[in-house]
C-alpha positions in Angstrom: 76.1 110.8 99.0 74.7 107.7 99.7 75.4 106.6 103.6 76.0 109.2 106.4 77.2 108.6 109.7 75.9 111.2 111.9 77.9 111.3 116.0 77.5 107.4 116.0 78.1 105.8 119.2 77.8 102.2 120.0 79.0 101.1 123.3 79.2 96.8 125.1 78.3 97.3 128.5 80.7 100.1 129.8 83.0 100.0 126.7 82.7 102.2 123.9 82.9 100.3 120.7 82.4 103.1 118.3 82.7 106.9 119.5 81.9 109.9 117.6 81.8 108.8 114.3 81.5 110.6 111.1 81.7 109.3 107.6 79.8 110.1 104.1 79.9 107.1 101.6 79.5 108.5 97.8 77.1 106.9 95.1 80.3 104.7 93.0 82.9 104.5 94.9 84.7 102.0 96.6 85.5 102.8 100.2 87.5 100.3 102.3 86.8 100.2 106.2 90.7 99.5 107.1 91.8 98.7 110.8 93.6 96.2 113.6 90.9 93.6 114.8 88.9 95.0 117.6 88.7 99.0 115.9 85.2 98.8 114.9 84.8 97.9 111.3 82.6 94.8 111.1 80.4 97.0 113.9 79.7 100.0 111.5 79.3 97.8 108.6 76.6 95.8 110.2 75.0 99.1 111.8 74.3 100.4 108.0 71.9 97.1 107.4 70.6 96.9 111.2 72.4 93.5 112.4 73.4 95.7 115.1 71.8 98.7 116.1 73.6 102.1 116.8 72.9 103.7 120.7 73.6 107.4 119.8 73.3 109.7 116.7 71.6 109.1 112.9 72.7 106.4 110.1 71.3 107.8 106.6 70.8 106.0 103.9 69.7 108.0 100.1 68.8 110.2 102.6 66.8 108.6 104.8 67.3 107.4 108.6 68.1 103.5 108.9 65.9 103.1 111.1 63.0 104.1 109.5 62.9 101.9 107.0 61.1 98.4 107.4 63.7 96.4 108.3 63.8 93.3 105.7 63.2 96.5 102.8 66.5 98.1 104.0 68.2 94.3 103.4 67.1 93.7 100.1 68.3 97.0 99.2 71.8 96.0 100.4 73.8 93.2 99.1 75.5 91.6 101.7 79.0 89.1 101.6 80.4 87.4 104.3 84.3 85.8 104.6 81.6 82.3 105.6 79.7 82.6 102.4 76.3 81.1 104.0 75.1 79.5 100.9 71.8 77.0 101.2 73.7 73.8 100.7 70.8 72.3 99.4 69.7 75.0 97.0 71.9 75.0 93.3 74.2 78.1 92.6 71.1 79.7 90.2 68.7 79.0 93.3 71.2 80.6 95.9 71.8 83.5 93.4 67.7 84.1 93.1 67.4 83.8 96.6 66.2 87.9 96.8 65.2 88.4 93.1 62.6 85.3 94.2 61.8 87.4 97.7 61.1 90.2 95.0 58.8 88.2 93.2 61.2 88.5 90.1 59.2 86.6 86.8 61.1 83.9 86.0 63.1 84.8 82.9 64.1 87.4 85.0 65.9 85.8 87.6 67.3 83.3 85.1 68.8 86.1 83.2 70.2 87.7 86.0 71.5 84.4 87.6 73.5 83.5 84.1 74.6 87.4 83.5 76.0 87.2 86.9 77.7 83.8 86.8 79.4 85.4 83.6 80.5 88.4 85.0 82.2 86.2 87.9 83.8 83.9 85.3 81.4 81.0 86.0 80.3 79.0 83.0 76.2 79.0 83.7 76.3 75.8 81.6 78.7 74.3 83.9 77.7 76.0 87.4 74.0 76.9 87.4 72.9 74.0 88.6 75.7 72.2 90.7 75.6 72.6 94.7 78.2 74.4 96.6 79.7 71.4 97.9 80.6 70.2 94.5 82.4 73.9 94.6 85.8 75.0 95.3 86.3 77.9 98.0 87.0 80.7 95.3 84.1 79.4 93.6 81.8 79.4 96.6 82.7 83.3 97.1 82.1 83.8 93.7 78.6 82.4 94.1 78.2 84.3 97.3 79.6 87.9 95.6 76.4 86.8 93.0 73.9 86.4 95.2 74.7 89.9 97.1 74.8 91.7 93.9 71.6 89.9 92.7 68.8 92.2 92.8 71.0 95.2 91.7 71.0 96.5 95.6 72.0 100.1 95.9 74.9 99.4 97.3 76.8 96.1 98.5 78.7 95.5 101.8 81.5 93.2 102.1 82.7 92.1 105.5 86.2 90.7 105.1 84.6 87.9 101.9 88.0 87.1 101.0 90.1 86.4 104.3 90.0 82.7 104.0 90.8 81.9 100.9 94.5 81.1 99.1 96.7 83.9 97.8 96.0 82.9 94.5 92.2 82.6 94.3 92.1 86.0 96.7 93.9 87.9 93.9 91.3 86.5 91.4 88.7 87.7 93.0 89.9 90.9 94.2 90.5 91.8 90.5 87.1 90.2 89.6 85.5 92.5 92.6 87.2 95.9 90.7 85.8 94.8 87.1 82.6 94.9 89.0 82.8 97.9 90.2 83.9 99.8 87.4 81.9 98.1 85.1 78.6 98.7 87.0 79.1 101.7 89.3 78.2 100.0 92.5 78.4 101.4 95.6 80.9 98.9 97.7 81.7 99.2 101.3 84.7 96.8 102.3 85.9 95.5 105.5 89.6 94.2 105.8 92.7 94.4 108.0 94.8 93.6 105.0 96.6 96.4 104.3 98.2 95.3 100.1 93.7 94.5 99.3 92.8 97.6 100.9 95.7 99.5 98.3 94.4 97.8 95.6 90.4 98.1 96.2 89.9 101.0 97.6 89.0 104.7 95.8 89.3 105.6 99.8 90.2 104.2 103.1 88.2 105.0 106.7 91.6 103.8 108.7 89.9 102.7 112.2 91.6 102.6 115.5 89.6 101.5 118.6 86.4 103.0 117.1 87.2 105.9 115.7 88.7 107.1 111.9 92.6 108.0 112.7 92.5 109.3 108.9 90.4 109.1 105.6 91.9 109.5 102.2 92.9 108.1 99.1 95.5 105.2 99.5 98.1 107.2 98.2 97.4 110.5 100.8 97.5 108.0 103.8 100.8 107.1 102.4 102.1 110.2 101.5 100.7 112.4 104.1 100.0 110.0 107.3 98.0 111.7 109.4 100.0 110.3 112.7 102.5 107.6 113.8 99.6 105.2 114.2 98.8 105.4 111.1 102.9 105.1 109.7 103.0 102.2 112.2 100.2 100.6 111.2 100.9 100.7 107.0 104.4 99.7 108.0 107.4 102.0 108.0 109.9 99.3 105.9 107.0 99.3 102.9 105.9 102.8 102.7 108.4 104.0 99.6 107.5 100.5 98.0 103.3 101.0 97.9 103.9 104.7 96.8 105.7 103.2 93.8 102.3 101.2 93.0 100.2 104.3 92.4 102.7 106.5 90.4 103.1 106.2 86.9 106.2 105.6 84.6 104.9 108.1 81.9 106.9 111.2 83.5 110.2 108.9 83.5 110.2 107.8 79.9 113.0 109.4 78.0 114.1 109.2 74.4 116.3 106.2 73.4 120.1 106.6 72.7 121.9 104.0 71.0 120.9 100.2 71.2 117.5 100.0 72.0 116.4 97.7 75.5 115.4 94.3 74.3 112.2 94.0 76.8 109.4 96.6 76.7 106.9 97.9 79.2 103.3 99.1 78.4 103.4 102.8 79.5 100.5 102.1 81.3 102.7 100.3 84.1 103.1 101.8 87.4 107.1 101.9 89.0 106.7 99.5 91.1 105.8 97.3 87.9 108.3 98.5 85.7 111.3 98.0 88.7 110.3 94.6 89.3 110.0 93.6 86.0 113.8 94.8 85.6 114.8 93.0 88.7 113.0 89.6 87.1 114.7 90.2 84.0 117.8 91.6 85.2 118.2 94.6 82.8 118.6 97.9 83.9 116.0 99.6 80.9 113.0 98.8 79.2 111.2 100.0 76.3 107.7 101.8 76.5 105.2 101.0 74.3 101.7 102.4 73.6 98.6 100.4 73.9 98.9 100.4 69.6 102.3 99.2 70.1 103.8 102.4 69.3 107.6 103.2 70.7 106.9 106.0 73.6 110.9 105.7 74.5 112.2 103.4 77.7 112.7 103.7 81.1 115.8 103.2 83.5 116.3 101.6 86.8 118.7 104.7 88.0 116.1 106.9 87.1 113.2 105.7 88.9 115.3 104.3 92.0 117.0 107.8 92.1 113.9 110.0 92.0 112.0 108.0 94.4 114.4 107.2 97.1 113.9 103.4 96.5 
């Protein structure tokens, strides 16, 4: 365990923002703080690095009380990235990236090394990038460089408050798959704010589903879709799409049979979840593909009827 929420209340003048709230964050994983605007996300999230300060009950982090810790010490053990980015406009991408690492008093082939290993791991040339400014950036780009910049000093754990709402579809899928190489290539510790249901699916290891300060239900994003804990919850995932993001977490490996006669002319890796394999039918218009092994090896195929009739599609 690495954060603990202990009976935390924060309260605005006579209203209760956040009530009686428990949560324990584990060392690696990827929890998502999911909600309708106004339940109390961004509020916890900023409570864990002090930018606002909890009324009632104990905030731990490795074990140790927030609030005990020198303030600017608890920061730089925290990456931190914002939807606005905040990058020095007159500082390049290396210098915004070294901002903490220079706080640190990092030698300088050590922030250099960590600024290009970074800019790789986003994708970002450090030939090309290093040393441009962010207005010669795009928006993706800009993220990218402020996604760098948190993760920078190695912090214990990195919180991200909604760093992707603003940008297009396209470049918001890019990062989001960029964000889950990261975290299963270095084990970080990510705590995520959204109300986007589909980013939360697709980030989260678990989801903290708020609802006017409090968690309506915790889990893995397939128990909140199999087993919601309440109406509110059902409501809020949405009723129509329910049998639709199930199919995105469940496998085609228990549906392959053997193949009879001609074999389908498109194939399928068998690593493919249903909701891949229908729609790739549906683009193609066949009703079966063939599964294939990473080594390209013939598992058998898969059929429409089958996996619309076992999962009530």
């Amino acid at each position: 365990m690495i954060i603990k929420f202990q009976n935390i209340r924060k309260s605005y003048g006579a209203q209760a923002a956040i009530a009686d709230f428990n949560l324990e964050i584990q060392k690696g994983e990827l929890l998502v703080l999911l909600g309708p605007s106004g339940s109390g996300k961004s509020t916890i999230l900023k409570m864990i690095n002090r930018m606002v300060s909890h009324d009632e009950g104990q905030i731990f982090f490795q074990g140790q009380e927030v609030n005990s810790f020198n303030v600017q010490d608890l920061r730089r053990r925290m990456g931190y990235a914002i939807q606005s980015v905040g990058l020095f406009p007159h500082r390049t991408v290396a210098q915004n990236i070294a901002t903490v690492p220079k706080l640190l008093e990092w030698d300088s082939q050590r922030v250099e090394a960590r600024v290009n290993e970074l800019l790789t791991l986003l994708a970002m040339d450090p030939t090309q990038y290093a040393n441009r400014y962010p207005h010669q950036l795009s928006g993706g780009q800009q993220q990218r460089v402020g996604v760098a910049r948190a993760l920078a000093a190695d912090p214990d754990v990195l919180l991200m408050d909604e760093p992707f709402g603003a940008l297009d579809p396209v470049t918001r899928a890019a990062l989001q798959v960029a964000l889950q190489q990261i975290q299963q290539s270095t084990g970080k510790t990510i705590l995520f704010v959204t109300h986007d249901i589909d980013e939360a699916m697709l980030l989260a290891t678990r989801i903290a589903l708020l609802n006017q300060g409090r968690i309506v239900q915790l889990g893995t994003p397939l128990e909140l879709l199999q087993q919601p804990a309440n109406d509110f919850v059902v409501n809020f995932l949405g009723r129509a799409d329910l049998g639709l993001q199930q199919l995105s977490f469940r496998s085609i490996a228990p549906y392959v049979i053997p193949i009879e006669g001609t074999p389908p002319t498109h194939v399928i890796a068998h690593s493919a979840t249903l909701r891949e394999a229908i729609s790739c039918m549906a683009t193609l218009h066949v009703s079966a593909l063939c599964v294939l092994k990473e080594d390209g090896t013939l598992l058998g195929q898969v059929r429409a009827a089958d996996l619309l009739e076992n999962n009530h599609v």
